[in-house]
C-alpha positions in Angstrom: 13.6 -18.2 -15.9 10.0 -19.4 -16.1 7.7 -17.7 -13.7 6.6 -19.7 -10.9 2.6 -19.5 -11.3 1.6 -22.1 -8.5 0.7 -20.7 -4.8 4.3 -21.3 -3.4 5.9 -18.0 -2.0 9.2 -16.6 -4.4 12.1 -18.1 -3.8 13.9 -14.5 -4.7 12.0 -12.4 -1.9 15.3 -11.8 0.4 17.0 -10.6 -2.9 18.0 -6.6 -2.7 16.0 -4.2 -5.0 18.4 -3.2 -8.2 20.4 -6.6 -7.6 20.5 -6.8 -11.6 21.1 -2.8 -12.3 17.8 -2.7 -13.7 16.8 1.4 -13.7 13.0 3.0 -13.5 13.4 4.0 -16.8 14.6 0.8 -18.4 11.6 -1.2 -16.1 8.7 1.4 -18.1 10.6 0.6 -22.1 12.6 -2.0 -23.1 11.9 -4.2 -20.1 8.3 -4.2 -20.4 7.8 -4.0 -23.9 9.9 -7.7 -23.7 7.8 -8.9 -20.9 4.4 -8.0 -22.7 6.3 -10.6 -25.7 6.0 -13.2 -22.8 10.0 -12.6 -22.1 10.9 -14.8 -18.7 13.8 -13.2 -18.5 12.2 -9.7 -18.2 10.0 -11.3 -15.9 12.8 -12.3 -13.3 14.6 -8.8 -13.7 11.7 -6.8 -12.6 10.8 -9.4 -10.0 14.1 -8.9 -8.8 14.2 -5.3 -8.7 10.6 -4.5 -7.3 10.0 -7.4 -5.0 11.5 -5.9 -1.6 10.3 -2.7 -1.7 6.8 -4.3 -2.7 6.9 -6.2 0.4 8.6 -4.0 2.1 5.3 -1.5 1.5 2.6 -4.4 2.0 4.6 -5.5 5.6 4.0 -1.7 6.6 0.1 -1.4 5.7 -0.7 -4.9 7.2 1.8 -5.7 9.8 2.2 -8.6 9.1 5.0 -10.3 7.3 3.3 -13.5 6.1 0.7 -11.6 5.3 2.6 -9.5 3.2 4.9 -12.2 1.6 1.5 -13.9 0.1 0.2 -10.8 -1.3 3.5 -9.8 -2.9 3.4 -13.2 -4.2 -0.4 -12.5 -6.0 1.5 -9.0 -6.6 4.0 -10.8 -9.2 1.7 -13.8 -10.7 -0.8 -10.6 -11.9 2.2 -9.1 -13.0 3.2 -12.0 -15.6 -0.6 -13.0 -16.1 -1.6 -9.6 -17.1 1.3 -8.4 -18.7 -0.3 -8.0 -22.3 -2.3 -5.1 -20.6 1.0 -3.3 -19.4 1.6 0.1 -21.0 5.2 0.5 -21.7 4.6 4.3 -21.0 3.6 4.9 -18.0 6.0 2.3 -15.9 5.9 -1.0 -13.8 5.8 1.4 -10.3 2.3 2.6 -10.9 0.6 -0.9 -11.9 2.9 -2.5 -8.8 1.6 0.1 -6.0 -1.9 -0.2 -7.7 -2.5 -3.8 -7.2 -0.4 -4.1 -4.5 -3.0 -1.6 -2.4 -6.1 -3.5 -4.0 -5.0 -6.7 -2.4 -3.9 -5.0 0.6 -7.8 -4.1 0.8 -8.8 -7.0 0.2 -6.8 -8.5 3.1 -8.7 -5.8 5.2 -12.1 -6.7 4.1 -11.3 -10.3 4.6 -10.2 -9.5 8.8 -12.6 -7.2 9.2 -9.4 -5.1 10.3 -10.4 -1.1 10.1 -7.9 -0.4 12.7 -4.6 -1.8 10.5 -5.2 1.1 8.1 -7.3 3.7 10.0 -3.5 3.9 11.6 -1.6 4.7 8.5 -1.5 8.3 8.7 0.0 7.8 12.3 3.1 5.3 10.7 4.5 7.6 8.4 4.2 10.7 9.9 6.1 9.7 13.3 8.6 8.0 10.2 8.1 4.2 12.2 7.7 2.5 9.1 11.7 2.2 7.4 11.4 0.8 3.8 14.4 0.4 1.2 12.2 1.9 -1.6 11.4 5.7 0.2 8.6 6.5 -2.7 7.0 4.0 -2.2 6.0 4.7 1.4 5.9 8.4 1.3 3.0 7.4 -1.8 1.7 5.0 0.5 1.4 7.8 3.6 0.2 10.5 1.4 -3.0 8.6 0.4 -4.2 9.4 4.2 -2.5 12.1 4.6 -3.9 13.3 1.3 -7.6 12.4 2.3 -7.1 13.7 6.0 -6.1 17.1 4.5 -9.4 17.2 2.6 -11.5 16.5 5.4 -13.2 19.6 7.0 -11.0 21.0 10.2 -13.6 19.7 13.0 -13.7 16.2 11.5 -9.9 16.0 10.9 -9.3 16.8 14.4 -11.9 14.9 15.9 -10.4 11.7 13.9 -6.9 13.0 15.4 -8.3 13.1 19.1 -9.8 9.6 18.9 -7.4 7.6 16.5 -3.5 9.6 17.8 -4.3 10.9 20.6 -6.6 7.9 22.6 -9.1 10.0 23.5 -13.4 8.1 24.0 -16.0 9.4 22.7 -17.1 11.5 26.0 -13.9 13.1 26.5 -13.4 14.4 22.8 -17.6 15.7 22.9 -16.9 17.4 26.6 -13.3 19.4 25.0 -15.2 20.5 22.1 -18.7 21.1 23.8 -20.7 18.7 21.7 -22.5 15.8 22.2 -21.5 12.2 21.6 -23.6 11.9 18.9 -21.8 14.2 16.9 -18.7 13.1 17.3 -19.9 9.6 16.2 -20.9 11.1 13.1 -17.7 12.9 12.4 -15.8 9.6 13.1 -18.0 7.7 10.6 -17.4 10.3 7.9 -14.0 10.8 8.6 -13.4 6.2 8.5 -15.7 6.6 5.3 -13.3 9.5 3.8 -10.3 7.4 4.7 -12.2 4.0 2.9 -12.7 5.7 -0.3 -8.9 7.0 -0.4 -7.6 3.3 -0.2 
């Protein structure tokens, strides 16, 4: 089947994961080596497998399901236009999750959203966010997670006070006796820290 490369959504995208048996393992050889040939066929069989949990991962980080139907959409037509640059070796997952975040980012940038993804860290450690493809969220959650653990303890849990826990400004500089001004500045490094993760 010949990829559809206008701007119309997929007409597969309610099609379950694996529908054609197609493993991990045959998606990074045979499967890709055939699609960098221009095979449609491979094409459709990795489309089939990866397109809900794709979607399934974009619909978590923006919350929004058209949203995340038309950037699974761009997922797929970079998939088949780029897919002389795919390396056989090290898998479709990586590439998939890759530009699958970059246009998530771009999404952001373009609503001026911080707060979609400032919130991550709080979706997948409460476990609100239910996908069919489990590695691809617990990748997606340990990116914060990841870059929350690096932050330095005050920062961390002045981000925790003001993003989980609700908490102004004034409230989080009276608990830990410092000014506002302060905490501002831990907030901005801590957003900055979480920016450079995504």
């Amino acid at each position: 089947m010949k990829p559809n490369m206008n701007k119309q959504k997929p007409r597969h995208r309610n099609s379950p994961p694996g529908k054609n048996g197609l493993s991990d393992k045959d998606a990074s050889t045979m499967t890709l080596i055939a699609l960098r040939q221009g095979s449609h066929q491979a094409y459709e069989e990795i489309y089939l497998h990866y397109y809900k949990p794709v979607h399934n991962f974009l619909h978590a980080l923006t919350r929004s399901r058209e949203a995340a139907e038309d950037i699974t959409h761009d997922v797929f037509i970079g998939v088949w236009e780029n897919r002389g640059r795919l390396d056989p070796g090290q898998g479709i997952r990586p590439y998939l999750y890759a530009v699958a975040k970059n246009l998530a980012m771009r999404y952001f940038r373009k609503k001026k959203n911080e707060s979609n993804y400032l919130s991550y860290s709080d979706l997948y450690s409460t476990g609100s966010v239910a996908t069919d493809d489990g590695l691809l969220a617990e990748e997606a959650g340990a990116i914060v997670v990841d870059a929350m653990s690096r932050m330095p303890r005050i920062r961390k849990r002045i981000f925790e006070m003001y993003y989980k826990e609700g908490l102004d400004y004034c409230q989080i500089a009276e608990r830990l006796e410092m000014n506002k001004a302060t905490v501002a500045n831990h907030l901005t490094n801590a957003k900055n820290d979480i920016r450079k993760a995504l």
